[in-house]
N, CA and C atoms as a LAMMPS dump frame, in Angstrom:
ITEM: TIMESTEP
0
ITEM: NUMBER OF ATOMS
303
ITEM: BOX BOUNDS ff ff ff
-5.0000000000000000e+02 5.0000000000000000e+02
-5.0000000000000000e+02 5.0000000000000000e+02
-5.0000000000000000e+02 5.0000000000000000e+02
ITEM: ATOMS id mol type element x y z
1 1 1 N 321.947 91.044 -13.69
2 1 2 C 320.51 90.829 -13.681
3 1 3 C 320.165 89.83 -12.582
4 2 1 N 319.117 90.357 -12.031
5 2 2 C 318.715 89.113 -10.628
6 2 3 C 318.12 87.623 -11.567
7 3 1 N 318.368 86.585 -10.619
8 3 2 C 317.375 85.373 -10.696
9 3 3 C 316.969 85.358 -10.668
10 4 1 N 315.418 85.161 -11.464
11 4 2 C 314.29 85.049 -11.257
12 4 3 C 313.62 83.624 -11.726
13 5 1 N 314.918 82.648 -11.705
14 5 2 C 314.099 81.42 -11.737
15 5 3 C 313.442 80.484 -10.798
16 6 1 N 312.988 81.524 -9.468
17 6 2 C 312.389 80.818 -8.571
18 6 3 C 311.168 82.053 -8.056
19 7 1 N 310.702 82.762 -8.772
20 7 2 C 310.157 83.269 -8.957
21 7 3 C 308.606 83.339 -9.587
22 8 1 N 307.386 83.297 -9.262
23 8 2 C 306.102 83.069 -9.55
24 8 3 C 305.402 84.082 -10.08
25 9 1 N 304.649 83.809 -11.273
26 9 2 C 304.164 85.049 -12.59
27 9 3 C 302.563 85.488 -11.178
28 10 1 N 302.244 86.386 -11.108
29 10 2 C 301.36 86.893 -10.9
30 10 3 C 299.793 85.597 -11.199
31 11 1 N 299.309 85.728 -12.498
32 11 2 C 298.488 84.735 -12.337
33 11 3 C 298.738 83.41 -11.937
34 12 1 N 299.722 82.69 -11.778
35 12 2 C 299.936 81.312 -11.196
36 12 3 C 299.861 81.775 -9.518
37 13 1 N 300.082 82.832 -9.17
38 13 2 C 300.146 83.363 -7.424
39 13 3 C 298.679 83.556 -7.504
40 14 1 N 298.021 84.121 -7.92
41 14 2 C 296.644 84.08 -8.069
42 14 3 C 296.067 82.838 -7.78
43 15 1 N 296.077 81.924 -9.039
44 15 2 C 295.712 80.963 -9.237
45 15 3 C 295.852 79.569 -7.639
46 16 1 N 296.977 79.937 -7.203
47 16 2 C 297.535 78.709 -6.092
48 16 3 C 296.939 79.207 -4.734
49 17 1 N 296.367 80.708 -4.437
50 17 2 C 295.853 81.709 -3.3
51 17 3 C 294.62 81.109 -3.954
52 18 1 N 293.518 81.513 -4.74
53 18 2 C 292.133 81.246 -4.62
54 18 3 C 292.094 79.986 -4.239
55 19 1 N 291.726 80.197 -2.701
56 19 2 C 291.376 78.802 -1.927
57 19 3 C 289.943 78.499 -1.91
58 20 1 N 289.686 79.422 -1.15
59 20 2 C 288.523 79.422 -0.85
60 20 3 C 286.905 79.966 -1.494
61 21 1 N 285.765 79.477 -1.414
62 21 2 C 284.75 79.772 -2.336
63 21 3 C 284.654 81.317 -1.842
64 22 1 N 284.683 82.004 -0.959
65 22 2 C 284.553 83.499 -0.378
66 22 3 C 285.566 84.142 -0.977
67 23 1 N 286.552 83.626 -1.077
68 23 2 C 288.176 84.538 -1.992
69 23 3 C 287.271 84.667 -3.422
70 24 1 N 287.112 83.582 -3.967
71 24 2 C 287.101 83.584 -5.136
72 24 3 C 285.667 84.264 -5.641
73 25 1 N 284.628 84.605 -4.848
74 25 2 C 283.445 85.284 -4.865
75 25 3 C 283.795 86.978 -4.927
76 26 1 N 284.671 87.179 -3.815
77 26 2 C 285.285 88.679 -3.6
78 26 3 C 286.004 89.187 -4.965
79 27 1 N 286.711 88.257 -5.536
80 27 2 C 287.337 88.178 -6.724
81 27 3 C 286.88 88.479 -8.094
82 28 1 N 285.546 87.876 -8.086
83 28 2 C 285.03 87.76 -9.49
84 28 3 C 284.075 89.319 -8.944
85 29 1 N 283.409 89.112 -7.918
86 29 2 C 283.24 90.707 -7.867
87 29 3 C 283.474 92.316 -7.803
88 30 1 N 284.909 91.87 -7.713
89 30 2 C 285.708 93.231 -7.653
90 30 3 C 285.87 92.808 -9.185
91 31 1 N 286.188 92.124 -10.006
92 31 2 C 286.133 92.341 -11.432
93 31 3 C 285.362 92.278 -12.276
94 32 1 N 283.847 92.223 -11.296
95 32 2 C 283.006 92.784 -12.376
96 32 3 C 282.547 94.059 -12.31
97 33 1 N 282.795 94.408 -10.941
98 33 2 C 281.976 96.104 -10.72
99 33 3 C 283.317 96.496 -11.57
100 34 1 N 284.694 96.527 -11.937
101 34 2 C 285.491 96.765 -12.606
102 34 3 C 284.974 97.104 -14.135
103 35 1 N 284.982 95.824 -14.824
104 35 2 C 284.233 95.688 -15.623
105 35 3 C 283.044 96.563 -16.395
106 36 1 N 282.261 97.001 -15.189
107 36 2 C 280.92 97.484 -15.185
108 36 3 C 281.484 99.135 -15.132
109 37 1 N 282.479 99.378 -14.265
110 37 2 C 283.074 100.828 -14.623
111 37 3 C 283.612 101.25 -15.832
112 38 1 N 284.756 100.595 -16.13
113 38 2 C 285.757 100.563 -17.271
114 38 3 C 285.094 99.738 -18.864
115 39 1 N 284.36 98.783 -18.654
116 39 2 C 284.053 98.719 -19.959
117 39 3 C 285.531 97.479 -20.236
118 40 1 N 286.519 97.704 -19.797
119 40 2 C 287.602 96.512 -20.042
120 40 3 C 286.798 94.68 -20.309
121 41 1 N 286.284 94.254 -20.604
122 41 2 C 285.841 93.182 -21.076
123 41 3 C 286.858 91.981 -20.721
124 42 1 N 288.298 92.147 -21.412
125 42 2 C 289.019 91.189 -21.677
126 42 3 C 289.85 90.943 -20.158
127 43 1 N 289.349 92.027 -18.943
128 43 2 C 290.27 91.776 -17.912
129 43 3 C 289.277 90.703 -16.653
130 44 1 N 287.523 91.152 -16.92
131 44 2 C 286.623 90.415 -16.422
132 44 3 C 287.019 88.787 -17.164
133 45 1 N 287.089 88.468 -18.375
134 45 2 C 287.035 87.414 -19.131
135 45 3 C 288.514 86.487 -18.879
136 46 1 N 289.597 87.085 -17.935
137 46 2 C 290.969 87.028 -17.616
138 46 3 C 290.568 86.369 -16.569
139 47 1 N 289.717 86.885 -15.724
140 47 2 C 288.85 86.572 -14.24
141 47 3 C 288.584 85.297 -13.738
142 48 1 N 287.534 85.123 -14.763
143 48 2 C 287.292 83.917 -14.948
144 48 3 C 287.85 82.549 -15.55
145 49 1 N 289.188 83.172 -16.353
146 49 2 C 289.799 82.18 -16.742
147 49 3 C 291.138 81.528 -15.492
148 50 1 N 291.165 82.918 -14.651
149 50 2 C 291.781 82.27 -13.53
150 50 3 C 290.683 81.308 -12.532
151 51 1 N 289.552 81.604 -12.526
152 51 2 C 288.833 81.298 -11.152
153 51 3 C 289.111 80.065 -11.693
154 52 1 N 288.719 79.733 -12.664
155 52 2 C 288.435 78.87 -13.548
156 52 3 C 289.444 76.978 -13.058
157 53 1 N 290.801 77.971 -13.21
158 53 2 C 292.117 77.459 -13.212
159 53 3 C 291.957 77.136 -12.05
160 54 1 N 291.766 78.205 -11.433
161 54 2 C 291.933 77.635 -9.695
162 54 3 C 291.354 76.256 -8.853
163 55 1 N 289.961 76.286 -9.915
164 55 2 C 288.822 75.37 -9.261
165 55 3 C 289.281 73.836 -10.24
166 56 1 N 289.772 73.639 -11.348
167 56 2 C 289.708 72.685 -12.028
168 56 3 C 290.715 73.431 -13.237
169 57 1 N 291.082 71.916 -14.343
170 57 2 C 291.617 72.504 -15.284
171 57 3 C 290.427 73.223 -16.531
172 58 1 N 290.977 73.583 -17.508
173 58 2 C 290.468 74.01 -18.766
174 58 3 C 289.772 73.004 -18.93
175 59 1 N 290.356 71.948 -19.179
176 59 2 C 290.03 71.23 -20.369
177 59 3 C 288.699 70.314 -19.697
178 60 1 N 288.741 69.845 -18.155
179 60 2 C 287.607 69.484 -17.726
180 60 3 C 286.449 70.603 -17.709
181 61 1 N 286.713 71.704 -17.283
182 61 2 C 285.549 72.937 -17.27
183 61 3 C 284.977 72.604 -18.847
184 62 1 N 285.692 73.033 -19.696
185 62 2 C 285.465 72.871 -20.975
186 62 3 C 284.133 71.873 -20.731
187 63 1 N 284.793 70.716 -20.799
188 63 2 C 284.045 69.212 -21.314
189 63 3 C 282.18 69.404 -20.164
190 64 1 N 282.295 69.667 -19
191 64 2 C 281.176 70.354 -18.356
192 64 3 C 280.396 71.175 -18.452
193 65 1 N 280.554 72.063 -19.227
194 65 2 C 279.941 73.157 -19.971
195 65 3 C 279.1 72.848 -21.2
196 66 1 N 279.886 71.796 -21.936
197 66 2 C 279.628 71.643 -23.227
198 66 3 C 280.047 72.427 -24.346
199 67 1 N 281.222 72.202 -24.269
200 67 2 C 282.204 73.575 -25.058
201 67 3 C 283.487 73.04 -25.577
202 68 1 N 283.885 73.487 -26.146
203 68 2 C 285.597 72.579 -26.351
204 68 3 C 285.979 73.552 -26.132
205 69 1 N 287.459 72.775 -25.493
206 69 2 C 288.495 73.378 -24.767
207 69 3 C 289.297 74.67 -25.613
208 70 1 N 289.488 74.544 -26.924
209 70 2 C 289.846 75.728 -27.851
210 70 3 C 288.899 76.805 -27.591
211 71 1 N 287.581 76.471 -27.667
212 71 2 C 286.763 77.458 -27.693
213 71 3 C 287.072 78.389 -26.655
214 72 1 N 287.171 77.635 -25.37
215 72 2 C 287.076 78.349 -23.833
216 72 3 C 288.561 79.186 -24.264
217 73 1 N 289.433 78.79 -24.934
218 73 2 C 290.332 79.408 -24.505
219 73 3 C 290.709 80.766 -25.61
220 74 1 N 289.875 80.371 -26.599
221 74 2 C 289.651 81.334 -27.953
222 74 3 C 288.812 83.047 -27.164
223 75 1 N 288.216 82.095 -26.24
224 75 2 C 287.163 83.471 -25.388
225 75 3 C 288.289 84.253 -24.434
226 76 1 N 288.541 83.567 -23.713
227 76 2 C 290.167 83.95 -22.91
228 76 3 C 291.185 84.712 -23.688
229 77 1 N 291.439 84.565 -25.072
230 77 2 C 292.46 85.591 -25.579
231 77 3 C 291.592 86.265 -26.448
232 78 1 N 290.296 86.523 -26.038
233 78 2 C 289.63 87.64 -27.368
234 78 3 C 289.635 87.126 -28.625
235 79 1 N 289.506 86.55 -28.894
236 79 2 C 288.945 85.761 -30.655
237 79 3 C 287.714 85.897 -31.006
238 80 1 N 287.202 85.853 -29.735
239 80 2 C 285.89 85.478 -30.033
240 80 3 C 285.262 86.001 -28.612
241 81 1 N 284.187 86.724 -29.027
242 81 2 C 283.136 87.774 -27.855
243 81 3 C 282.075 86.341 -27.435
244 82 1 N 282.054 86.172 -26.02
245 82 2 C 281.093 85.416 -25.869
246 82 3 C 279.652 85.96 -25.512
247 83 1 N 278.885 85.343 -25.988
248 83 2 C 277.218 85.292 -25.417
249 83 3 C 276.976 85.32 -23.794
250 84 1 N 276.214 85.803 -23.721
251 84 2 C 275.647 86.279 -22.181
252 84 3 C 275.345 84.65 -21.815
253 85 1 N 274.882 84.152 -22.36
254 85 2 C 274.199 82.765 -22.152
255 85 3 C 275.409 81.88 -21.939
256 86 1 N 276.884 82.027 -22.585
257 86 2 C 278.091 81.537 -22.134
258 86 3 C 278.58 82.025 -20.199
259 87 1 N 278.485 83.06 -19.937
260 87 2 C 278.725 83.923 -19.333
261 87 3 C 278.019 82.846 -18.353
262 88 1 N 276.587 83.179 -18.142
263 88 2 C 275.948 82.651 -17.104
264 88 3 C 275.683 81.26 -17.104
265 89 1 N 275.866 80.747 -17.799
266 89 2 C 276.894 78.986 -17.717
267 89 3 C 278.065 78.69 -17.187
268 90 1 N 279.156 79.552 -17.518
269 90 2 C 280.495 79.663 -16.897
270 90 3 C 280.137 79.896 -14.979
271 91 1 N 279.289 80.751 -15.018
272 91 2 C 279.503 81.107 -13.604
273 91 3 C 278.406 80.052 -12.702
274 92 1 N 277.189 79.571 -13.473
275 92 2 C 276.112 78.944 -12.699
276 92 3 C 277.037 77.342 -12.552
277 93 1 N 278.087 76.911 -13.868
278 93 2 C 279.434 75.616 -13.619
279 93 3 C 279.875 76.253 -12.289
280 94 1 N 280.258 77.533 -12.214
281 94 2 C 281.57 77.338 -11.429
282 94 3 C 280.768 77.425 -9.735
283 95 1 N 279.231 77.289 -9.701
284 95 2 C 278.654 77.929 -8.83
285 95 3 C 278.066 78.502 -7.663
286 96 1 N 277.878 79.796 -8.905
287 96 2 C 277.604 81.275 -8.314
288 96 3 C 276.479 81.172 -9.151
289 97 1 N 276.031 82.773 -8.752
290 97 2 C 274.67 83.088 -9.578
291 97 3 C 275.275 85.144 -10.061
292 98 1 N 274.446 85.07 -10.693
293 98 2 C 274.924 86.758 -11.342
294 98 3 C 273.679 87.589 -10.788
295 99 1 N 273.463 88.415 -10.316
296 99 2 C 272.042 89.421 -9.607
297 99 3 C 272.732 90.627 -9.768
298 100 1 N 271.611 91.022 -9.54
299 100 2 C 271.432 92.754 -9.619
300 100 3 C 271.44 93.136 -8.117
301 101 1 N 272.147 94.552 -8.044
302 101 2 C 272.137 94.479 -6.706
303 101 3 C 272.031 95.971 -6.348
C-alpha cells in the first residue's frame, strides 16, 4: 500500500488555494448554479463551510454572525436546514451579496 502520510484531503487543498476574494466568488458560484440545478443542498452548504474555513476559523465566523459555533457546524453536517435569513448573513459576513441574474 502507498504512503499517504504526506498527502492532503481534498478540502484542506481547497481550503489553503482559496486565496483570493475572485477564487472564492468563482467558487461559491459554481456551487450555487450547482445547487440551483441539482437541488443537492448539503454540497452548496459544504461550500460555504469551506469558504468559510478559508477566510477565518468556525468558531470566530460563528461568534460574528451571532450564532454558536455548534450551531454553524450542526448546519454543515445537515442536522439542521437553515433559514434563508442564515444564508444571507453567512454570505453578506463573508462579504458578498446574493442577486438574481
Amino acid at each position: 500500500m502507498k504512503d499517504l502520510k504526506h498527502t492532503i484531503d481534498f478540502e484542506n487543498y481547497l481550503i489553503n488555494d482559496l486565496k483570493s476574494d475572485e477564487d472564492i466568488k468563482l467558487f461559491l458560484n459554481a456551487s450555487l448554479k450547482d445547487y440551483l440545478e441539482d437541488g443537492d443542498f448539503n454540497s452548496f452548504y459544504h461550500t460555504l463551510e469551506i469558504v468559510i474555513k478559508a477566510k477565518d476559523t468556525v468558531s470566530n465566523f460563528a461568534k460574528r454572525i451571532g450564532m454558536s459555533r455548534s450551531h454553524l457546524y450542526s448546519l454543515f453536517k445537515n442536522e439542521k436546514e437553515p433559514k434563508f435569513s442564515t444564508i444571507a448573513k453567512i454570505f453578506k459576513e463573508l462579504g458578498y451579496e446574493l442577486e438574481v441574474a
